[in-house]
Backbone as CSV, one residue per row, in Angstrom:
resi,resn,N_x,N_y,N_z,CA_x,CA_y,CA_z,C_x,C_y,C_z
1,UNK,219.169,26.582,-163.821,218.217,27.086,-164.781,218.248,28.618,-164.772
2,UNK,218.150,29.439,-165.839,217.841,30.791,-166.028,216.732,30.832,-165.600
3,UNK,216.285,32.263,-165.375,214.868,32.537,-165.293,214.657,34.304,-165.640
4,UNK,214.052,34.774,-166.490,213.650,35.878,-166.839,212.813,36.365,-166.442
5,UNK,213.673,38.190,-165.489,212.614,38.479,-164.430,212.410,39.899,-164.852
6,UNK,210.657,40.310,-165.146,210.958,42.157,-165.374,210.484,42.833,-164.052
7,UNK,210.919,43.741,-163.557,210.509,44.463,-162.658,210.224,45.849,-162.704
8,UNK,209.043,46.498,-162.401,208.170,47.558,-162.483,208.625,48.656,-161.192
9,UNK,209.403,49.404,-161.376,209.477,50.581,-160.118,208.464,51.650,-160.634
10,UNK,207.667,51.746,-159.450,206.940,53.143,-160.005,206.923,54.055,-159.149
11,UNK,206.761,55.567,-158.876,206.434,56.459,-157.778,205.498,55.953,-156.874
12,UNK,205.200,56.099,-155.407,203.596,56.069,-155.070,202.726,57.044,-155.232
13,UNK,201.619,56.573,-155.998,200.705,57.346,-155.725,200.516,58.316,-155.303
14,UNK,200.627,58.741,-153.665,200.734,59.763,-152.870,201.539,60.834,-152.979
15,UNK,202.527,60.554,-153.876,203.894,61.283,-153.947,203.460,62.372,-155.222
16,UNK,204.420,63.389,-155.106,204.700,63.619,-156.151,205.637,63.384,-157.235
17,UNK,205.044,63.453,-158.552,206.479,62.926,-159.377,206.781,63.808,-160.428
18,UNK,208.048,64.482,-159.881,208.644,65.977,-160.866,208.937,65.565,-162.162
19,UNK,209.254,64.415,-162.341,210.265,63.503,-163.725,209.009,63.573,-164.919
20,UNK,207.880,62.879,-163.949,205.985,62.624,-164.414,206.170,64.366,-164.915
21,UNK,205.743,64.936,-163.688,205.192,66.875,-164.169,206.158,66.888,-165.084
22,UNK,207.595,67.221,-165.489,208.232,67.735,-166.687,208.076,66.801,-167.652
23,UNK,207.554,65.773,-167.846,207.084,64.927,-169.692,206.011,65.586,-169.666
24,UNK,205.146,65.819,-168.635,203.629,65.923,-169.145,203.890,67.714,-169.179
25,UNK,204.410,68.380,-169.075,204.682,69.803,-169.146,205.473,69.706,-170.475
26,UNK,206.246,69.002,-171.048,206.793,69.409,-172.314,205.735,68.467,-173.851
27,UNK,204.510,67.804,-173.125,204.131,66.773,-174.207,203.195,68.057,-174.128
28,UNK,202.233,68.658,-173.127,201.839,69.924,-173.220,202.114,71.084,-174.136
29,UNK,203.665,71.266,-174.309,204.175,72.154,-174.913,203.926,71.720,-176.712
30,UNK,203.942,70.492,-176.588,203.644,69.959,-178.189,202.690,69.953,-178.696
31,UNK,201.749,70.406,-177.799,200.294,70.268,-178.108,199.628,69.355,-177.863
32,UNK,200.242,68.572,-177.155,199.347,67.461,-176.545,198.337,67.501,-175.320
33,UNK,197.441,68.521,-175.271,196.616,68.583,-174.218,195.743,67.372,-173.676
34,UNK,195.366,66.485,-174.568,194.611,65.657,-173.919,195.207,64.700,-172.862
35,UNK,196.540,64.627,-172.958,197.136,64.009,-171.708,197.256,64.653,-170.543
36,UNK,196.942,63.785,-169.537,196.550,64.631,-167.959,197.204,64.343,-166.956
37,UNK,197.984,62.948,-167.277,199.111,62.968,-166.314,200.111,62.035,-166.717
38,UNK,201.126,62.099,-166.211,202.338,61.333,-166.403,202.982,60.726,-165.042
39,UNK,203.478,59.221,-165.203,204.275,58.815,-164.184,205.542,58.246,-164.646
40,UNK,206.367,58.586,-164.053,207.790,58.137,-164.612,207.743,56.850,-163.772
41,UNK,208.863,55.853,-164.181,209.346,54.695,-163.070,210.552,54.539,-163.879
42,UNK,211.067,52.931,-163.663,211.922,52.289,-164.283,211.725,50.568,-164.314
43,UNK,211.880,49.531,-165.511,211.665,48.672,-165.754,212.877,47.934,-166.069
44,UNK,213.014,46.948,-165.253,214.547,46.290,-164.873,214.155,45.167,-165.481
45,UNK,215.113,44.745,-166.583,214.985,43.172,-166.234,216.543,42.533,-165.900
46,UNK,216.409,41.306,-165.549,217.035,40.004,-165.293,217.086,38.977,-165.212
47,UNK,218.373,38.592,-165.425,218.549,37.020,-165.939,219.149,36.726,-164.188
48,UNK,218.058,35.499,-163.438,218.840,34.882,-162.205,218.726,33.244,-162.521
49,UNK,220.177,32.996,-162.519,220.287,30.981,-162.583,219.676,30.759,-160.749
50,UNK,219.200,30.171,-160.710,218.302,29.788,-159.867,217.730,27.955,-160.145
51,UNK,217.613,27.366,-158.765,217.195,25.812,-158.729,215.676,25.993,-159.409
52,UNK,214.608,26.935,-158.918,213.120,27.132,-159.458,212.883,28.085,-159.409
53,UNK,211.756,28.506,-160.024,211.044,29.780,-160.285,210.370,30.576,-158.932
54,UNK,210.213,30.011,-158.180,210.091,30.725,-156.878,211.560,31.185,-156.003
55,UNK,212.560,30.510,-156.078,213.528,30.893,-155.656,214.164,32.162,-156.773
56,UNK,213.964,31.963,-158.051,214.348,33.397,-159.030,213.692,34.509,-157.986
57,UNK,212.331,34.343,-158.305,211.473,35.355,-157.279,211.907,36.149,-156.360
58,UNK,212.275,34.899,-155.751,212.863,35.422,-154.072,214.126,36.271,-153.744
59,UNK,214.457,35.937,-155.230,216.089,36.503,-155.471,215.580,38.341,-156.058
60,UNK,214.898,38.291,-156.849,214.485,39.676,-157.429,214.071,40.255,-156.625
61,UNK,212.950,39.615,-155.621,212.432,40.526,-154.378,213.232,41.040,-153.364
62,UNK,214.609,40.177,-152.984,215.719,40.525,-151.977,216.531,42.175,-153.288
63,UNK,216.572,41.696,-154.117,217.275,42.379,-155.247,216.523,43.800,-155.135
64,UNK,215.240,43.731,-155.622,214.251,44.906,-155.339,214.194,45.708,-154.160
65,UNK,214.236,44.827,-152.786,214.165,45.328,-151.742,215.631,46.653,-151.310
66,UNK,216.555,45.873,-151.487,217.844,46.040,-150.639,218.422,47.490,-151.930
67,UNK,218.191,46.927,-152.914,219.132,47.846,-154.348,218.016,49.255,-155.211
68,UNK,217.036,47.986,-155.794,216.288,48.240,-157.365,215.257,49.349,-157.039
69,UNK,214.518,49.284,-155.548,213.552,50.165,-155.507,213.808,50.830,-153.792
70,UNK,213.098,52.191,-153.557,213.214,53.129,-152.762,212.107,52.669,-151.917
71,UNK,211.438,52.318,-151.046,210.293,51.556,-150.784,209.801,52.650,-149.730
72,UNK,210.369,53.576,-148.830,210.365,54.663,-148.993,209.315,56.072,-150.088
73,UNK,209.752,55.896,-151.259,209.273,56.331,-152.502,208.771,55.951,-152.979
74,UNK,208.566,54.534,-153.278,208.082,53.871,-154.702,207.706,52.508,-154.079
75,UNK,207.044,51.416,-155.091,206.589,50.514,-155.255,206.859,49.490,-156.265
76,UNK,207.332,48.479,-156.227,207.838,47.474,-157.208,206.789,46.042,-157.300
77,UNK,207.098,45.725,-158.961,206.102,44.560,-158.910,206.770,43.607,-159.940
78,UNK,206.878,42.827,-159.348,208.030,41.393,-160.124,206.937,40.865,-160.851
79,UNK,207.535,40.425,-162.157,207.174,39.360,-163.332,207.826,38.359,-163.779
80,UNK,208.064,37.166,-163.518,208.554,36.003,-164.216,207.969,36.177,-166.000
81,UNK,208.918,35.989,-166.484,208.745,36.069,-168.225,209.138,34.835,-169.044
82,UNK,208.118,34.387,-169.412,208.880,33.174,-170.779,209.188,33.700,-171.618
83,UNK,210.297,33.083,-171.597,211.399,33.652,-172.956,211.245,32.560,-174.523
């Protein structure tokens, strides 16, 4: 079976995020003052053939862990998606 997976990398919190400061420094420049902050990430998806939907899971989370996210840096949050 397929299974359609999106995954959410984001900065932590704690961190700073330069990628975040330069959108919100050039949406600034456009005149967009009412925006006050910006966070960059990245949003992965994938297709894993997998026996069930918990084993897809398990596959994105090994995937996330080892490759997709800095855990270190950032924070990831898996979504199973009906397609």
């Amino acid at each position: 079976m397929i299974f359609h997976v999106q995954i959410k990398v984001m900065p932590l919190k704690d961190l700073l995020d330069p990628q975040g400061k330069a959108v919100l420094s050039g949406l600034h420049n456009l005149g967009m003052q009412t925006i006050k902050d910006v966070r960059v990430g990245k949003h992965i998806t994938l297709q894993i053939e997998a026996e069930s939907e918990h084993l897809a899971k398990s596959i994105a989370d090994e995937a996330s862990k080892k490759l997709l996210a800095n855990p270190v840096m950032e924070f990831y949050e898996i979504e199973m998606v009906q397609v």
